[in-house]
C-alpha atoms as a printed R data frame, in Angstrom:
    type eleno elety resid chain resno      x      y       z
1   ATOM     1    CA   UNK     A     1  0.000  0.000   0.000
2   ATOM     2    CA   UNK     A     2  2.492  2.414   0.793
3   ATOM     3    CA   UNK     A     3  4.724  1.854  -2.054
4   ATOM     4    CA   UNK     A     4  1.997  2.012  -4.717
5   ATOM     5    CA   UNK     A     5  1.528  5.145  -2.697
6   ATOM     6    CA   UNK     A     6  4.778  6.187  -2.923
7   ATOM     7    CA   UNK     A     7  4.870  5.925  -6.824
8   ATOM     8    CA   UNK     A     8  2.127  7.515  -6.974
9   ATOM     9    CA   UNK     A     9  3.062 10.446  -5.600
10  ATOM    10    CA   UNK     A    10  6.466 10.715  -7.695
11  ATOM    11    CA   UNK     A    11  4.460  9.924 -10.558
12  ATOM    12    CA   UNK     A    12  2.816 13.622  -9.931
13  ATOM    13    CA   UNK     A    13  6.154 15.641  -8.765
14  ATOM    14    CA   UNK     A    14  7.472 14.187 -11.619
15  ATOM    15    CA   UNK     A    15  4.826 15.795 -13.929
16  ATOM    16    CA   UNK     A    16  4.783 18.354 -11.927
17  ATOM    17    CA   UNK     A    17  8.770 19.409 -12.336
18  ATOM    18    CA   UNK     A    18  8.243 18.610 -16.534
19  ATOM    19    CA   UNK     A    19  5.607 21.935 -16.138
20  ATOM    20    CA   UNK     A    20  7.528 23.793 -13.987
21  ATOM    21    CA   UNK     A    21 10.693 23.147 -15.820
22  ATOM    22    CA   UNK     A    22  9.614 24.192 -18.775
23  ATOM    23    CA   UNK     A    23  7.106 27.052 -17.696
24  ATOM    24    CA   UNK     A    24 11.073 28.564 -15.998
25  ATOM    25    CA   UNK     A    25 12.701 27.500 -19.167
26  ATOM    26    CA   UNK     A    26 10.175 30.158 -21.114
27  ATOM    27    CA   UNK     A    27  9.426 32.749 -18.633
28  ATOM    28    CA   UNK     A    28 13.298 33.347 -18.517
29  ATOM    29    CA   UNK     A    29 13.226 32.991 -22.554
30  ATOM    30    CA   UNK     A    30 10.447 35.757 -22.864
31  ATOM    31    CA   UNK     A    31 12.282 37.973 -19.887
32  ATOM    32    CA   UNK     A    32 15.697 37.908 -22.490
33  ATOM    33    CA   UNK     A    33 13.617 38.676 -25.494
34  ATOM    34    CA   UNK     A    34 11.516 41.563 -24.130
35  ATOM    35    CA   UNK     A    35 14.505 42.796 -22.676
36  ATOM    36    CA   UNK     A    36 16.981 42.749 -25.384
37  ATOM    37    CA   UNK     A    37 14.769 42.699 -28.426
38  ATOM    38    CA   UNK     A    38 12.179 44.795 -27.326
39  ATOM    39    CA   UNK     A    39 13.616 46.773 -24.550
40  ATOM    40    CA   UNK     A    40 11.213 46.198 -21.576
41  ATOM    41    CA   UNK     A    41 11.942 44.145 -18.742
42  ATOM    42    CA   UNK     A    42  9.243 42.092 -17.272
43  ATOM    43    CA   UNK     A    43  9.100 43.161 -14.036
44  ATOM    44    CA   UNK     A    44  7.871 39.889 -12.666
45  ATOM    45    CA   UNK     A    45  9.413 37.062 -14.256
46  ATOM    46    CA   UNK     A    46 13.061 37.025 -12.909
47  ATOM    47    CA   UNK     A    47 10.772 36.231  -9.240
48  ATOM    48    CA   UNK     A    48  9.063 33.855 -10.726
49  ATOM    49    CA   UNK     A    49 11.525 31.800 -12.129
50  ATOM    50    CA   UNK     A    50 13.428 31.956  -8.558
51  ATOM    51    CA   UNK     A    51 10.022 30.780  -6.608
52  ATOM    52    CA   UNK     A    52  9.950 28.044  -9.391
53  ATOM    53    CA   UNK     A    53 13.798 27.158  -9.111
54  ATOM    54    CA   UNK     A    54 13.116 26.748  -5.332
55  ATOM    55    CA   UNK     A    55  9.964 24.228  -6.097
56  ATOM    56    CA   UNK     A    56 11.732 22.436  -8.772
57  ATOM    57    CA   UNK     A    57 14.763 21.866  -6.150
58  ATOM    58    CA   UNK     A    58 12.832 20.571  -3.220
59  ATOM    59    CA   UNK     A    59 10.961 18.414  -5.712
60  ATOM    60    CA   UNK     A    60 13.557 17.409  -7.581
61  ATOM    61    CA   UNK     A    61 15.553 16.076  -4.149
62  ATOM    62    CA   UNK     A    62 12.350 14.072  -3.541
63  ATOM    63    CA   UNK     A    63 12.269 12.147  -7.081
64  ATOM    64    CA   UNK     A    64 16.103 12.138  -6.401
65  ATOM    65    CA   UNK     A    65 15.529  9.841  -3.140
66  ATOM    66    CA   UNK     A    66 12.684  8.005  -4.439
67  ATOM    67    CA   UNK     A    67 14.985  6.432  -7.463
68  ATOM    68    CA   UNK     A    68 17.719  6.315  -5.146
69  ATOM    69    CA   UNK     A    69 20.254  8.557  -7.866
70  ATOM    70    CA   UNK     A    70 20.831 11.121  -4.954
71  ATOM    71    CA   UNK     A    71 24.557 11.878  -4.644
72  ATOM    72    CA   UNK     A    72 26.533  9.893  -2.509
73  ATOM    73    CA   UNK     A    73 29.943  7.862  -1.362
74  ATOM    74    CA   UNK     A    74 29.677  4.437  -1.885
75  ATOM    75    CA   UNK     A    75 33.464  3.294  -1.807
76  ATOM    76    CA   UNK     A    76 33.350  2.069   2.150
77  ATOM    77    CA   UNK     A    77 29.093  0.643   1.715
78  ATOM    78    CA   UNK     A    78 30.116 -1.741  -0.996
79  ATOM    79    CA   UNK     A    79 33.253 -3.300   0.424
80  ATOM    80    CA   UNK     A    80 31.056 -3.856   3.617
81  ATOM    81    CA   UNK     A    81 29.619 -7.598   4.771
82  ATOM    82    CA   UNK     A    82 25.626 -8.110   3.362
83  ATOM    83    CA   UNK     A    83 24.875 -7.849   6.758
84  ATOM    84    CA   UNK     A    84 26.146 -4.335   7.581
85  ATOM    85    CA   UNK     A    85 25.296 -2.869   4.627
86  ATOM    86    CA   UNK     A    86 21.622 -3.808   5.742
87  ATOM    87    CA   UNK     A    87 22.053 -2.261   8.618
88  ATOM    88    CA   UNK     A    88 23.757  0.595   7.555
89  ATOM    89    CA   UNK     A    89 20.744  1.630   5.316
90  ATOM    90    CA   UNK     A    90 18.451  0.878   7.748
91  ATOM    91    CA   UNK     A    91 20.630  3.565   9.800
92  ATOM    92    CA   UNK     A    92 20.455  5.626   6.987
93  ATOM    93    CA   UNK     A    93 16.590  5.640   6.293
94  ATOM    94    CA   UNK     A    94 15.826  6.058   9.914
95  ATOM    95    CA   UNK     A    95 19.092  9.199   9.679
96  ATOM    96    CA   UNK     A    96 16.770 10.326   6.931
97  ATOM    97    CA   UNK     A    97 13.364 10.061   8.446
98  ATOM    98    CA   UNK     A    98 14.438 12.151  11.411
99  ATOM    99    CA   UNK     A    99 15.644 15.151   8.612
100 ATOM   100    CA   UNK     A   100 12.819 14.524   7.422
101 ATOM   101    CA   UNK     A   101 10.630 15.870  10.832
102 ATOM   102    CA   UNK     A   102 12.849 18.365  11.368
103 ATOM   103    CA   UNK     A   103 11.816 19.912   7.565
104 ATOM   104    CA   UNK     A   104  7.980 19.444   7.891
105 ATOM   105    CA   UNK     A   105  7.945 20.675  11.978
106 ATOM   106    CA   UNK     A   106 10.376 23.711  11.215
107 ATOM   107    CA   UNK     A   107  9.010 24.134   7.354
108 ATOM   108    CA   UNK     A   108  5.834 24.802   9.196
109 ATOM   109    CA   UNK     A   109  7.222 27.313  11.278
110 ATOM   110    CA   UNK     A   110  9.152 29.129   9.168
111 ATOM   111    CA   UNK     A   111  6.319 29.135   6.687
112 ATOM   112    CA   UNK     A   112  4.137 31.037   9.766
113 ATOM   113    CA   UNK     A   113  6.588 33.234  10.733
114 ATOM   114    CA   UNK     A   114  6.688 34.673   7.461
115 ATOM   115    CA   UNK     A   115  3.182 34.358   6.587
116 ATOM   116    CA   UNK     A   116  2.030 38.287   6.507
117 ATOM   117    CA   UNK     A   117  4.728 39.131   4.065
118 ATOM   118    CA   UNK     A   118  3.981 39.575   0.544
119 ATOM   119    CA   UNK     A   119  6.692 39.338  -2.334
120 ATOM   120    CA   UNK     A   120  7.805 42.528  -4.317
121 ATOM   121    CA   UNK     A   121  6.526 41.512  -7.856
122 ATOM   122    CA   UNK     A   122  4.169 39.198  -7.705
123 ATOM   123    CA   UNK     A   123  2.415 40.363  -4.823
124 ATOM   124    CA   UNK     A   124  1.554 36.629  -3.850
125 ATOM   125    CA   UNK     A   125  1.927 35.470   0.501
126 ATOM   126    CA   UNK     A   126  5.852 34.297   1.206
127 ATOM   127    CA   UNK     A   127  4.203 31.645   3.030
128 ATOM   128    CA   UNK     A   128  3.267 29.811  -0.464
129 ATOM   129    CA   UNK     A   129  6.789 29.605  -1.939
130 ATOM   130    CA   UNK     A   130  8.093 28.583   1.531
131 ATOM   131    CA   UNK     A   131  5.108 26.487   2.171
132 ATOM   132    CA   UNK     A   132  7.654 23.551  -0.440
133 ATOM   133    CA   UNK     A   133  9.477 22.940   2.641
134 ATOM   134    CA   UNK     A   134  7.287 20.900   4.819
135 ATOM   135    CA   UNK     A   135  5.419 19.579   1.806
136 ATOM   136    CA   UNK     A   136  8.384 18.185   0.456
137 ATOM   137    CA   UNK     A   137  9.718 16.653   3.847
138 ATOM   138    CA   UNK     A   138  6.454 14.791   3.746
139 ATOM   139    CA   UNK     A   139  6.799 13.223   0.352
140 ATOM   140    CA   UNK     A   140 10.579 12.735   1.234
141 ATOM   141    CA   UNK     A   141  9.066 10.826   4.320
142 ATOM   142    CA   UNK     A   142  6.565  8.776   2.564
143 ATOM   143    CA   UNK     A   143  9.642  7.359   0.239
144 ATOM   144    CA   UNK     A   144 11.621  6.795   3.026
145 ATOM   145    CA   UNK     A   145  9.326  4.913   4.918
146 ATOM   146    CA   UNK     A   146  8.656  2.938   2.074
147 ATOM   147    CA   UNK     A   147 12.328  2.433   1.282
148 ATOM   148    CA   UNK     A   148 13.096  1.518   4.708
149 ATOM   149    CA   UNK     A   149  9.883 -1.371   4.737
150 ATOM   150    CA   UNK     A   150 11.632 -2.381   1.593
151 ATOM   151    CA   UNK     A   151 14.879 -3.040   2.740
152 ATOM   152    CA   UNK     A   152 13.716 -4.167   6.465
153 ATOM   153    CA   UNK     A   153 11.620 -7.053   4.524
154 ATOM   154    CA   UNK     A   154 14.699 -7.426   2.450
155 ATOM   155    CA   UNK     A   155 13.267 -6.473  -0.960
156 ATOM   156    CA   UNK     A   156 16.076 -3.645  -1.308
157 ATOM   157    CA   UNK     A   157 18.073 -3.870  -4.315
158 ATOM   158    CA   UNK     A   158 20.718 -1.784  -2.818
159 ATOM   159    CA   UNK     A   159 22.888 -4.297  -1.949
């Protein structure tokens, strides 16, 4: 259940970054031909790209961790004993899961504390664009938790 859950939900982010991807890709292409060609800025887009470059990131670590093609060291993991590296991504899911918390509780915070101010351009709440935080620590938590019943059941492929 969780895991079909899981892919479910990467399924979305997933066409979710395509359309932010490319709706950055052309706002910034518009904002360099209105600015050189025609010789008006738009005022708004260079914010919007940034909120969207901040989405896309969060996002993008959370499809990352789902297909396991986040960067890491593997050198010491794969000269280590089948039974240690089980336990050493067990270590690291759980290492994970707790990151994880501390993204959706302080997300949440920082998302309130900043909740009355309103961005330059686009006029829209702060708390929207920072509101990616916690909402990505909780898909980043649903993969984990499904990665970590994967590998505690032994259905990993990490190893």
């Amino acid at each position: 259940m969780i895991k079909k859950t899981s892919s479910r939900i990467n399924q979305w982010v997933e066409y979710l970054l395509f359309g932010m991807g490319f709706t950055m890709a052309m706002i910034v292409a518009v904002q360099v031909f209105c600015r050189y060609v025609l010789n008006q800025s738009l005022f708004w887009s260079e914010e919007l790209a940034r909120f969207l470059l901040v989405w896309l990131t969060f996002l993008g670590a959370s499809t990352a961790y789902y297909r396991k093609v986040n960067p890491g060291v593997d050198f010491l993991y794969a000269k280590l004993p089948q039974l240690l590296k089980k336990a050493s991504s067990i270590f690291t899911h759980l290492s994970s899961m707790a990151l994880f918390i501390v993204m959706v509780i302080y997300g949440c915070k920082f998302a309130w504390f900043v909740r009355l101010q309103i961005s330059p351009a686009l006029q829209i709440p702060k708390w929207i664009v920072l509101s990616i935080i916690p909402i990505s620590g909780v898909i980043l938590m649903i993969h984990a938790a499904t990665l970590l019943i994967s590998e505690l059941k032994g259905d990993s492929n990490d190893h």
